[in-house]
ZATORGU-507748 format. One record per residue (C-alpha): residue in one letter; residue number from 1; x, y, z. Coordinates in steps of 0.02 Angstrom, whole numbers, plus 50000, padded with zeros to 5 digits. Each point is the difference from the previous one (the first is absolute). Example, Ala and Ser with C-alpha at 12.3 -4.5 7.8 and 13.67 -1.06 7.14 Angstrom:
2
residuo,num,px,py,pz
A,1,50615,49775,50390
S,2,50069,50172,49967
% end
This chain:
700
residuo,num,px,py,pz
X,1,50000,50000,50000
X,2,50058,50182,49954
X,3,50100,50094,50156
X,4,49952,50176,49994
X,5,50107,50140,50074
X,6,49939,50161,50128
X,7,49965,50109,49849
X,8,49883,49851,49914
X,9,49904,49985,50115
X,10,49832,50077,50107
X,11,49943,49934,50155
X,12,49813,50060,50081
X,13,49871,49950,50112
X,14,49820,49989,49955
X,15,49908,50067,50166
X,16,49816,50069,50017
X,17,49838,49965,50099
X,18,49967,49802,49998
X,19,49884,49969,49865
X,20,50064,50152,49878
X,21,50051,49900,49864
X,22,50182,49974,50024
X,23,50018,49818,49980
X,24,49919,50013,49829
X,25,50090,50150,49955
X,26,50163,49900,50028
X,27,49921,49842,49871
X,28,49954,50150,49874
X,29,50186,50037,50012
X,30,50076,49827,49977
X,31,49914,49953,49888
X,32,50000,50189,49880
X,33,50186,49976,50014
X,34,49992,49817,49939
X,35,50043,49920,50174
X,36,49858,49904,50016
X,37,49892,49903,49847
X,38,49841,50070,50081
X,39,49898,50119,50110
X,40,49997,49932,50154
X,41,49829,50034,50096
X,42,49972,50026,50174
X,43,49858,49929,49998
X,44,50022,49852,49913
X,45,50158,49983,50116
X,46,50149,49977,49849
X,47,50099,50163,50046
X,48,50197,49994,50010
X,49,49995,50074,50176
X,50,49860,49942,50091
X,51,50041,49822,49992
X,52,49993,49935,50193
X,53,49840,49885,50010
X,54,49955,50122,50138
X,55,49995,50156,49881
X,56,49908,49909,49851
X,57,49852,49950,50125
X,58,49997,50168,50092
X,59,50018,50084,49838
X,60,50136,50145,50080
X,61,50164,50006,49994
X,62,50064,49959,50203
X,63,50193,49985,49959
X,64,50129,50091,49894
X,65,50072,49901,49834
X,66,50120,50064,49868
X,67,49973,49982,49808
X,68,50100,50080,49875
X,69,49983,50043,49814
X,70,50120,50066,49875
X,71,49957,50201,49903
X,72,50083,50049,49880
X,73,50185,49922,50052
X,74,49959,50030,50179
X,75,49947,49901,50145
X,76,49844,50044,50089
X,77,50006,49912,50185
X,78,49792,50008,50065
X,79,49970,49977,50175
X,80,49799,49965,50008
X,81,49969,50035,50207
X,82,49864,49980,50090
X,83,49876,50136,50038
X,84,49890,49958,50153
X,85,50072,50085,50185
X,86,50027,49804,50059
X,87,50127,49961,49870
X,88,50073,50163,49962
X,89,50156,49974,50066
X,90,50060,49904,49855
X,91,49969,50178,49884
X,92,50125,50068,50136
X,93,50129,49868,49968
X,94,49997,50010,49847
X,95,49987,50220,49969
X,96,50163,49965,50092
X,97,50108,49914,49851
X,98,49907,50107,49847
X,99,50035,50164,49900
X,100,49804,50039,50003
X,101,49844,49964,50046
X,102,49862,49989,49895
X,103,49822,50044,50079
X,104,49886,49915,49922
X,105,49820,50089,50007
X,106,49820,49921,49964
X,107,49916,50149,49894
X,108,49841,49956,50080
X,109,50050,50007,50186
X,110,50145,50131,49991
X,111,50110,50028,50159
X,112,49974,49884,50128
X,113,50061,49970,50176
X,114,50141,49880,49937
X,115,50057,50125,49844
X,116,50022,50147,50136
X,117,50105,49895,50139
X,118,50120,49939,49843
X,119,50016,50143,49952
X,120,50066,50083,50139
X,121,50082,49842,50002
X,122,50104,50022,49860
X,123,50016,50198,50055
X,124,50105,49918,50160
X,125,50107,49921,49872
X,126,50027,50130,49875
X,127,49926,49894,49869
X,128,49963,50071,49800
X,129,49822,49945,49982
X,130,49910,49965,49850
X,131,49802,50020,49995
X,132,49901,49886,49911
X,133,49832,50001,49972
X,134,49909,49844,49970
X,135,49829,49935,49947
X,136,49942,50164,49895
X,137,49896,49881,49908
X,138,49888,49966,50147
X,139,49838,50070,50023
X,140,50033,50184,50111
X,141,50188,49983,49961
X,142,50044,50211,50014
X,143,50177,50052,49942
X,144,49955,50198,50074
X,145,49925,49922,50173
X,146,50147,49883,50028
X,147,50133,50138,49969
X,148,49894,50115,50104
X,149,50007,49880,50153
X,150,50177,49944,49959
X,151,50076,50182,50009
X,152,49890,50044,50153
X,153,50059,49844,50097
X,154,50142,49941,49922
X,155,50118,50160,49915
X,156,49957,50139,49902
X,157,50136,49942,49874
X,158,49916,49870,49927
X,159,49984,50024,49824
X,160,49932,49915,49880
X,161,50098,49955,49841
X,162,49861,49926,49894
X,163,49823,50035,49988
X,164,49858,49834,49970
X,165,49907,50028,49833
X,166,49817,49958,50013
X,167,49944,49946,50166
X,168,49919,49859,50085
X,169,49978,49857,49894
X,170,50056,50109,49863
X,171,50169,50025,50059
X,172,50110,49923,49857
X,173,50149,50135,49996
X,174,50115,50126,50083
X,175,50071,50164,49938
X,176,50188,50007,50059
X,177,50026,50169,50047
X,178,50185,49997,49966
X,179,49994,49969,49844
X,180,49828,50066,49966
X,181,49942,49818,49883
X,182,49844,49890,50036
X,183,50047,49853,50041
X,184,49850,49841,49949
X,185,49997,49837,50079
X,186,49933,49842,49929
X,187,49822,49947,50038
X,188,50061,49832,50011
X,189,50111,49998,50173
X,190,50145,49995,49909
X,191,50080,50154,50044
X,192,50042,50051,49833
X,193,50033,50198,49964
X,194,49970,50094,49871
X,195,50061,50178,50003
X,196,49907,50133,49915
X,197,49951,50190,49992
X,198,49918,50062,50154
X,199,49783,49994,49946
X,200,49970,50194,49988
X,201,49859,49998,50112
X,202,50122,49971,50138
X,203,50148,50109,49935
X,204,49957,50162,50117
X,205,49972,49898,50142
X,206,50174,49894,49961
X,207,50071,50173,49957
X,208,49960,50075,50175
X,209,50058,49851,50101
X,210,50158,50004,49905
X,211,50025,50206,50058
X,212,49966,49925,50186
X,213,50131,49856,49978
X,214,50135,50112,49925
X,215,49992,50120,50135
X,216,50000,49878,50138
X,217,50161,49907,49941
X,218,50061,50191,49983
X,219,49945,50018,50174
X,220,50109,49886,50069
X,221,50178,50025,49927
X,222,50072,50194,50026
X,223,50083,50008,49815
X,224,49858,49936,49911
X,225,49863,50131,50092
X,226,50135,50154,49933
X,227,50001,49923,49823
X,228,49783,49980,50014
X,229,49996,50173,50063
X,230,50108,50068,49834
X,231,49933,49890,49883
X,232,49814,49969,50072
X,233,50029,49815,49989
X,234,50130,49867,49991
X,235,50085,49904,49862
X,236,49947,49814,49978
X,237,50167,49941,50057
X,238,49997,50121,50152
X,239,49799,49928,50024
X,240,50070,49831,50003
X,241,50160,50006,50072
X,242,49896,50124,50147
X,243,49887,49877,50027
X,244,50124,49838,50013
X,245,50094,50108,50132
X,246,49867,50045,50106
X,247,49926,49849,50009
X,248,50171,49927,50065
X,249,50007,50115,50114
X,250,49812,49964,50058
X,251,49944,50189,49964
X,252,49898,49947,49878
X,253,49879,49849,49983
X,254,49944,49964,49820
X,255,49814,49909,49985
X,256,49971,49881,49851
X,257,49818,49937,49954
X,258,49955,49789,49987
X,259,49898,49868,49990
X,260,50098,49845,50057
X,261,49861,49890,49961
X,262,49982,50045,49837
X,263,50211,50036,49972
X,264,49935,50179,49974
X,265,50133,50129,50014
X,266,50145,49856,50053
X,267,50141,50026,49856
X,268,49991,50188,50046
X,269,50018,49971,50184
X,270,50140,49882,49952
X,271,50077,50166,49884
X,272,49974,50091,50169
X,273,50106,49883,50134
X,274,50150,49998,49880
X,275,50015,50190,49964
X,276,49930,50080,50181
X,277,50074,49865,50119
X,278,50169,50012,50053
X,279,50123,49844,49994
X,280,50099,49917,50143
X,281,50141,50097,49909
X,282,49929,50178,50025
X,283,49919,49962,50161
X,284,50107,49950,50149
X,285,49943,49858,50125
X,286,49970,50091,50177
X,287,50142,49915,50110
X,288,50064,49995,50184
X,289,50182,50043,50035
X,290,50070,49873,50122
X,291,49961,50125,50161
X,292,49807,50027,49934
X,293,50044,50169,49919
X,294,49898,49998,49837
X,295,50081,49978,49826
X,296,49974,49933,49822
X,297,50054,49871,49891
X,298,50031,50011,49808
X,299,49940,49860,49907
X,300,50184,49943,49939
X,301,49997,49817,49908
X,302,50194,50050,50028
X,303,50000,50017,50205
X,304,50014,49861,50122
X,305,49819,49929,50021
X,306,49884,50024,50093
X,307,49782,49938,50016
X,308,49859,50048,50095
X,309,49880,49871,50083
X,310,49830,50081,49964
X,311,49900,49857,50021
X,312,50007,49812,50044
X,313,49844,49885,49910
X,314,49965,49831,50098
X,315,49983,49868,49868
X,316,49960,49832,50051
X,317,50082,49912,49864
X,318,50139,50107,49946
X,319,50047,50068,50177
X,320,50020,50173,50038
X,321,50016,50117,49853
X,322,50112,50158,50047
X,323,49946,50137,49896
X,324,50132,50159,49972
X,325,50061,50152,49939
X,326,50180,49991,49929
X,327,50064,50161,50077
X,328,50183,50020,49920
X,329,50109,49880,49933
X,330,49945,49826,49910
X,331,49935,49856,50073
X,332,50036,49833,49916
X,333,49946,49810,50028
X,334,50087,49917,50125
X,335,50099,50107,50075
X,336,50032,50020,50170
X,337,49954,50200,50103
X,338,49980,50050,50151
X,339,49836,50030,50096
X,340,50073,50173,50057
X,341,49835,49998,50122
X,342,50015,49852,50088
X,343,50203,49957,49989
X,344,49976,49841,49907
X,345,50072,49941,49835
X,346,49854,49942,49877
X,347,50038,49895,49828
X,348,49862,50073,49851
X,349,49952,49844,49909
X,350,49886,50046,49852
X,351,49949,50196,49966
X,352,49831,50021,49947
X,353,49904,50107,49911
X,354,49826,50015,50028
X,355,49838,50009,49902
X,356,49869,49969,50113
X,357,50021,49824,50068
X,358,50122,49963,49862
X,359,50159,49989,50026
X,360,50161,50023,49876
X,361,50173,49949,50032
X,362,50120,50136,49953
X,363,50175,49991,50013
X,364,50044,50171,50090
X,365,49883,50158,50059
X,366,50076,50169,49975
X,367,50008,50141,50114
X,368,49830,50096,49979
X,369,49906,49833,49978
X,370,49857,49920,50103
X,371,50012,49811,49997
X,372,49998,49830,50117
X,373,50082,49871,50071
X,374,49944,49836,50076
X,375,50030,49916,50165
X,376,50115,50096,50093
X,377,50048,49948,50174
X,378,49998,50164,50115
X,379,49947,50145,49896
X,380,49844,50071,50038
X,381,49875,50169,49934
X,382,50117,50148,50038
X,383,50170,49920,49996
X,384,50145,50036,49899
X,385,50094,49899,49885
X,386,50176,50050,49951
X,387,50173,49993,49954
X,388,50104,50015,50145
X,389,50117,50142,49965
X,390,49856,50121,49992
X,391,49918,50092,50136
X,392,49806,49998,49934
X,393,49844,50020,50115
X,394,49834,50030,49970
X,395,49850,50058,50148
X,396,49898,49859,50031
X,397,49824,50011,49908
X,398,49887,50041,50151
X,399,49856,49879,50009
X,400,49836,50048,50120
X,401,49965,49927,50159
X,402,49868,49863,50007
X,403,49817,50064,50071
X,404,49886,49875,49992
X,405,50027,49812,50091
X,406,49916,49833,49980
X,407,50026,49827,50099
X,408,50031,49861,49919
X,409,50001,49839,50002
X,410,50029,49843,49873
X,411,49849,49905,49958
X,412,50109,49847,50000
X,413,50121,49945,50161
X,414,50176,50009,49969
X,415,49973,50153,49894
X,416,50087,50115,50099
X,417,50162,49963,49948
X,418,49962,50016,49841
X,419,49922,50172,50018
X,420,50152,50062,50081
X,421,50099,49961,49856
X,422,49877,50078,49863
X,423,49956,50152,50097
X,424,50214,50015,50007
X,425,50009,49990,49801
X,426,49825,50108,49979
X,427,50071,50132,50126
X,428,50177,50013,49894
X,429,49869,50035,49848
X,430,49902,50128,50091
X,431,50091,50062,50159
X,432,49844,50089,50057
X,433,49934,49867,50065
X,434,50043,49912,50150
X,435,49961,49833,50104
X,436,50041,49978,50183
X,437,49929,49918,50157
X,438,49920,50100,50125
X,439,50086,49980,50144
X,440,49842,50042,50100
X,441,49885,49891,49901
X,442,50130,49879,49926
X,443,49860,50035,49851
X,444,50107,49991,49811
X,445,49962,50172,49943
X,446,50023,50031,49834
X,447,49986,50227,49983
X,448,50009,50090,49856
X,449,49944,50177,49911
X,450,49804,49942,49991
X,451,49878,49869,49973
X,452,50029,49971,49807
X,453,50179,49989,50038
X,454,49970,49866,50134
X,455,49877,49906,49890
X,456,50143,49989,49852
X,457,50116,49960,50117
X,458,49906,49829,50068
X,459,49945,49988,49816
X,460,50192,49987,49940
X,461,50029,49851,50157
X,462,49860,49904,49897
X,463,50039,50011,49859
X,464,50204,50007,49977
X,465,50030,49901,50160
X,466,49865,49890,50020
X,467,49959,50055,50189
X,468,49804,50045,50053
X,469,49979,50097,50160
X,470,49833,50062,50067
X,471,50004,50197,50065
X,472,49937,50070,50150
X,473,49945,50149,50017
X,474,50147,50121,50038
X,475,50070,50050,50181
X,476,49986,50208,50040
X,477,50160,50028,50052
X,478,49959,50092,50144
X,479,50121,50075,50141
X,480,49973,50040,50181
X,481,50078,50153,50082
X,482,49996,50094,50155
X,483,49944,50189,50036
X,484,50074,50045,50135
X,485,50148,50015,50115
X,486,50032,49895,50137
X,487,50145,49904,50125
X,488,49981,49819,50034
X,489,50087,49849,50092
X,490,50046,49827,49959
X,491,50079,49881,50115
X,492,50016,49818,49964
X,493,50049,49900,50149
X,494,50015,49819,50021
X,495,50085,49888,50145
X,496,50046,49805,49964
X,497,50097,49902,50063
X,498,50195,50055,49967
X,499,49997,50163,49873
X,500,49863,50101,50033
X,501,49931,50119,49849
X,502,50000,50188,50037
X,503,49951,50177,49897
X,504,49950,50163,50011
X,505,49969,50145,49906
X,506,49905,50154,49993
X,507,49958,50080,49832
X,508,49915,50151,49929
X,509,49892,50008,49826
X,510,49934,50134,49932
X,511,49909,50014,49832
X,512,50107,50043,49822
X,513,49915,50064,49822
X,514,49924,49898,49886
X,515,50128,49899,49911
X,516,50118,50000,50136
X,517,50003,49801,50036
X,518,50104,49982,50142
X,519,50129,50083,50098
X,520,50110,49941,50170
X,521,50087,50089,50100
X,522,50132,49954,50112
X,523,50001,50126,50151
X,524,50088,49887,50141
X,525,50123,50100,50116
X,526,50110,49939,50138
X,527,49978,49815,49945
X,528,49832,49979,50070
X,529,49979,49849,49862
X,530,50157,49938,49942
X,531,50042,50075,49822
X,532,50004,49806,49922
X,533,49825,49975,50063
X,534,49933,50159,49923
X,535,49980,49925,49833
X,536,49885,49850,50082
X,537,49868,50123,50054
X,538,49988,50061,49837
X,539,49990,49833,49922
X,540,49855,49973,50132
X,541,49900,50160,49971
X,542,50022,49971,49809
X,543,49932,49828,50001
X,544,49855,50070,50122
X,545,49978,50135,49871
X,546,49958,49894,49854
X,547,49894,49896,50082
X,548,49867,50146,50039
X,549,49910,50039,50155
X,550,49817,50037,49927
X,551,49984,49852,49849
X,552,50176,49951,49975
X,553,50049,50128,49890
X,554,50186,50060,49988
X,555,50010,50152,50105
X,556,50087,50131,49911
X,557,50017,50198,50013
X,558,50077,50000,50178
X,559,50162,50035,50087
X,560,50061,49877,50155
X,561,50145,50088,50086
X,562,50067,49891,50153
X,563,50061,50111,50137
X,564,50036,49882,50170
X,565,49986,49833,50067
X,566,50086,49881,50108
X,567,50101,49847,49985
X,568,50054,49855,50096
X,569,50171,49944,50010
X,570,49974,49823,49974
X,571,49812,49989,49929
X,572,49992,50114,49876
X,573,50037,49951,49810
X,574,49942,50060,49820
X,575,49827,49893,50014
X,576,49965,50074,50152
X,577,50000,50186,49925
X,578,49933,49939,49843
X,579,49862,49927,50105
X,580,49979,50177,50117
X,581,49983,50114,49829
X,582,49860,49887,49953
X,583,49920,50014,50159
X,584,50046,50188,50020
X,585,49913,50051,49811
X,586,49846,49876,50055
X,587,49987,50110,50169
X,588,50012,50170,49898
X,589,49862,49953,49875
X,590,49883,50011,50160
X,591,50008,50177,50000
X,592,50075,50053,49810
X,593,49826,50009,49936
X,594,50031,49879,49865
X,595,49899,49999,49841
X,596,49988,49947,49830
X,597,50070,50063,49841
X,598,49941,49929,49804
X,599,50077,50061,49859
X,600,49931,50131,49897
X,601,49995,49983,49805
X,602,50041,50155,49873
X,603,49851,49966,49862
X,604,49970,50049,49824
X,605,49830,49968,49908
X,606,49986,50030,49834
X,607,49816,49976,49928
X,608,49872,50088,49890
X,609,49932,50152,50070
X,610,49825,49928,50012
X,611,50059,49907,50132
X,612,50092,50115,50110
X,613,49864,50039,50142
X,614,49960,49829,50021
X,615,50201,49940,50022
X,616,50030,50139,50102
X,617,49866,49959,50124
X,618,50053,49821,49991
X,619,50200,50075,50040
X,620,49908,50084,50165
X,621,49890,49856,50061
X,622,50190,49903,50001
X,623,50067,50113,50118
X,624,50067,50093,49870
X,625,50075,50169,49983
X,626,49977,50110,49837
X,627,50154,50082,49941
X,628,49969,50071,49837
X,629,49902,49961,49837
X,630,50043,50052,49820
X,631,49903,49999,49833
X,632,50071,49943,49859
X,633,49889,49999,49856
X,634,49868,49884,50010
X,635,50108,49893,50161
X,636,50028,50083,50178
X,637,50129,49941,50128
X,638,49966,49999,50185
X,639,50134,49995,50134
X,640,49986,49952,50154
X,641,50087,49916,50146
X,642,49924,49842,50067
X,643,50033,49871,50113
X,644,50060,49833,49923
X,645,49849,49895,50106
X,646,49878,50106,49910
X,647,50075,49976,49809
X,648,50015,49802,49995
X,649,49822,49974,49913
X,650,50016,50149,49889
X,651,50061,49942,49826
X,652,49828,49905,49995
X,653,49913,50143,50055
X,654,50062,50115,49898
X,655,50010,49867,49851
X,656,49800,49986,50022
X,657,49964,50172,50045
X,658,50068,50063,49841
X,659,49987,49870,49892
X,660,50169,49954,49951
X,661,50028,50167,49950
X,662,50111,50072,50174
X,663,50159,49959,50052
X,664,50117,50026,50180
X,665,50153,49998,50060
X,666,50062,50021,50197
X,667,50151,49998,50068
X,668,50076,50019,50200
X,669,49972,50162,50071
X,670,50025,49997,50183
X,671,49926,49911,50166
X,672,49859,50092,50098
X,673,49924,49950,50140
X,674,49830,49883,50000
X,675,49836,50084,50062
X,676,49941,49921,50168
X,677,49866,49896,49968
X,678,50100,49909,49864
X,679,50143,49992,50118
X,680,49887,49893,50120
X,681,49948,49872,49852
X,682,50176,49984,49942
X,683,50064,49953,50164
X,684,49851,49877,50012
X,685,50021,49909,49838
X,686,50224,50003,50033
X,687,49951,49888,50184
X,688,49881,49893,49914
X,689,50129,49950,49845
X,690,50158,50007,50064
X,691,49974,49993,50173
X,692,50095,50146,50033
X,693,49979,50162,50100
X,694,49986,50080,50152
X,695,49825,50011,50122
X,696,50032,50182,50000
X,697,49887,50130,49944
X,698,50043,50117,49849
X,699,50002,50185,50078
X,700,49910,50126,49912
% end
């Protein structure tokens, strides 16, 4: 297979709301370009990139995959990524190892949530963007509303380079403003272009938009604004030169028309990546220096090598797939580098690239280049792979913390050894989930970023791994605190025969903010407790803490500061102390006014407007508060912050209430602390199931 060099080639990420049309978009693409015999169809599940069994019967994209196709003598590396909240760490990964981003955008729908978070997104990374709008031959597809919402949510420098001719159903062409022709597609999905003389009905219109573009790109490069302002308008060169440089330098974002069902608009699009995208070669890869300073990396096929671990696929049969991004040098076939992250030495058997689920052996991967490699030992998502001599690191991709947990268990015994080991391999594939016994419950939990995410999750076990496990419903983390100040005693005392067993201590806690966890304080003077015993009573009150006072809940948000005692000369040893903590925390619970703290969700629902009142009053009867709410054409989005207890039903509630047609995303906000009258029901159904607790009362 042909080894392209930094220059050759142009790397982006597909991103946009989940359901926007990406996934086809990136079929159109393949196969307008002559990768692919066909059109694949999401619906019909034969795309290139949605090819996980999981994808084709959910009909959504829940994972990141690579394809590539080949545009006039250059490489074009697609990342399709996923576009629902639960999954959209992937379309971080991988806006981490691309020149661009292109945001996709449904005509019909126009900004959503999703498009707004990646884009600011891709601000945080300094990412060119390309806009692409897709559909226009559906049924209220609006070129004028989508730019409208685009530059009042999004950036006022969008700018569209094309404009759709006909609409609707009749959309069958685009006039490209840059070179002022009509372009005419095929009726027959074929993607073929014919190039004629813009239809005269549309010239003042294509005319005007034209005046707009030129003094945009003008706009946003100092030498070509004084040569507009003497001439009254720029050169084509200087129009296309303008625009290639600003959109490198993300000041401008170009917006192309399409219809990836139909290969509408695809060829041009194609025209558009290879002249508006930078290469590896113009674009340096954002690097660490050795102390964390940061730095960049040219994309030298020359330069010792060097790869970033993006992300790792779990596959069954073939092992674990390491997918990368050859930051300098070359990588070949079996040689030998150094996992720079982890300090191990790591032999490359076969490099891959990727369409889809395909794979292709190739014999080397130039610096600039995204490919694979299978079954490596110790390399994992964020690593780096690289030649010794060099001095390469890249910041971790930052993956968000899991919100929502299930228990579970296997339907069949002996399973749990074998759900260890999947959830391992499944967890190197998406590290934002995670799996872990509860040490309270000594429940499995298996937590991740909602309950879509969890569902795929247990859905991959079945189906990849062979394991079935039944879920319960998920634990509320909750947390127990105190709120107020007090001093307290523990002494543990015990006489047997020989050795007796003696400790004492006296501590003070006192409440800390939100967040705070834990603090201890060692405030001992004039050897009152031996200063190799100290550590014991912290060992005791920290044990004490995380088993809970009220329901067993870790107790958290407090400081213990030790501050006198006693000590026996012969009696006294570390299990003693340990043993007086305990009691000493125990003893100031009685008067700390303990109570109970649940975690409080941020919340974003985006629905049709029609429906606002009702979901708003729904957001209120859960304990809800409203934060905000926006309009946004026809859709509004409510914020608010409620507590996680209250949002476990909602994605069938809100699925029902609006018909399919609203959507939600939540992530961890903060703890608060639970009204009374729950507090009383949550300390009655903690005794009853775990058998844990104290007989105290909760204090108002």
């Amino acid at each position: 297979m042909k080894v392209y060099d930094a220059a050759a080639i142009r790397n982006i990420a597909l991103i946009g709301h989940g359901g926007c049309g990406k996934t086809q978009l990136a079929s159109a693409v393949l196969f307008a370009a002559g990768a692919a015999t066909r059109v694949g169809r999401v619906d019909e599940g034969t795309t290139t990139t949605d090819f996980d069994e999981e994808e084709i019967a959910r009909r959504h994209t829940l994972s990141a995959s690579l394809a590539n196709a080949e545009w006039r003598g250059v490489k074009v590396n697609i990342i399709d990524t996923p576009g629902f909240a639960n999954f959209v760490a992937d379309a971080h990964a991988a806006l981490r190892v691309v020149e661009a981003a292109v945001l996709v955008v449904d005509a019909v729908h126009g900004v959503e949530v999703q498009t707004e978070k990646l884009w600011a997104h891709c601000e945080g990374e300094h990412l060119p963007r390309i806009v692409v709008l897709g559909r226009l031959d559906r049924e209220r597809a609006s070129l004028d509303r989508c730019v409208e919402a685009l530059r009042r949510d999004c950036a006022r420098e969008i700018i569209p380079i094309q404009l759709p001719i006909g609409e609707e159903r009749d959309f069958t062409g685009v006039i490209d403003l840059v070179r002022m022709k009509a372009l005419s597609f095929a009726a027959d999905d074929t993607g073929a272009v014919t190039e004629g003389e813009i239809p005269p009905q549309l010239a003042g219109q294509a005319s005007e938009a034209r005046e707009a573009l030129i003094e945009m790109v003008a706009e946003a490069d100092e030498p070509l604004m004084e040569a507009f302002f003497t001439e009254g308008t720029l050169t084509q060169e200087q129009l296309v030169s303008g625009l290639r440089s600003a959109t490198a330098a993300g000041r401008l974002f170009p917006l192309l028309c399409t219809s990836g069902a139909h290969v509408l608009g695809i060829q041009p699009l194609l025209d558009a990546l290879v002249d508006y995208v930078p290469s590896p070669a113009e674009r340096p890869f954002p690097t660490l220096t050795a102390d964390g300073a940061s730095t960049s990396t040219a994309a030298d096929a020359a330069a010792p090598s060097a790869g970033f671990v993006w992300k790792t696929i779990a596959d069954p049969f073939a092992g674990r797939i390491t997918m990368l991004r050859v930051v300098s040098g070359t990588l070949r076939s079996d040689e030998t580098v150094h996992n720079a992250t982890r300090d191990t030495a790591e032999r490359l058997g076969h490099l891959l690239v990727l369409q889809g689920k395909s794979q292709t052996h190739v014999s080397e991967l130039r610096a600039g280049d995204l490919g694979a490699v299978a079954k490596l030992r110790d390399t994992h998502t964020g690593d780096v792979l690289a030649d010794r001599s060099t001095a390469i690191f890249v910041a971790p991709v930052t993956f968000p913390e899991p919100v929502l947990s299930y228990a579970i268990e296997p339907k069949s015994r002996g399973d749990e050894d074998k759900i260890s080991t999947a959830m391992q391999r499944l967890r190197e594939e998406d590290p934002s989930i995670s799996y872990a016994r509860d040490p309270q419950t000594h429940e499995l939990l298996l937590s991740g970023l909602g309950q879509l995410h969890i569902e795929v999750t247990v859905a991959k076990l079945k189906r990849r791994f062979g394991v079935e496990v039944n879920l319960k419903p998920p634990r509320i983390p909750y947390r127990e605190t105190i709120t107020t100040a007090t001093e307290a005693h523990g002494r543990h005392k015990k006489q047997t025969g020989g050795h007796g067993q003696f400790g004492d201590c006296r501590i003070r806690v006192e409440p800390l903010p939100r967040g705070q966890d834990f603090e201890f304080v060692d405030d001992i003077f004039g050897g009152s407790i031996p200063r190799q015993f100290v550590p014991a009573v912290e060992k005791g009150i920290q044990e004490a803490r995380m088993r809970g006072f009220l329901a067993g809940f870790p107790l958290v948000d407090f400081r213990a500061t030790v501050y006198d005692g006693s000590y026996h000369a012969v009696d006294s040893n570390e299990l003693s102390f340990k043993m007086a903590g305990t009691l000493a925390l125990k003893d100031a619970m009685t008067r700390a006014r303990p109570t109970i703290l649940e975690p409080v969700m941020d919340v974003e629902v985006y629905a049709p407007s029609d429906f606002a009142g009702d979901l708003m009053g729904d957001l209120n009867s859960r304990r809800g508060r409203i934060a905000g709410m926006d309009t946004r054409g026809p859709m509004t989005v409510i914020r608010a912050q409620v507590p996680m207890s209250e949002m476990l039903t909602y994605e069938q509630h809100l699925t029902s209430a609006t018909g399919g047609r609203g959507s939600y995303h939540m992530q961890y906000s903060h703890y608060d602390e639970v009204p009374h009258a729950l507090q009383t029901r949550i300390i009655a159904e903690a005794k009853h199931a775990h058998g844990h607790g104290h007989d105290a009362e909760v204090e108002a």
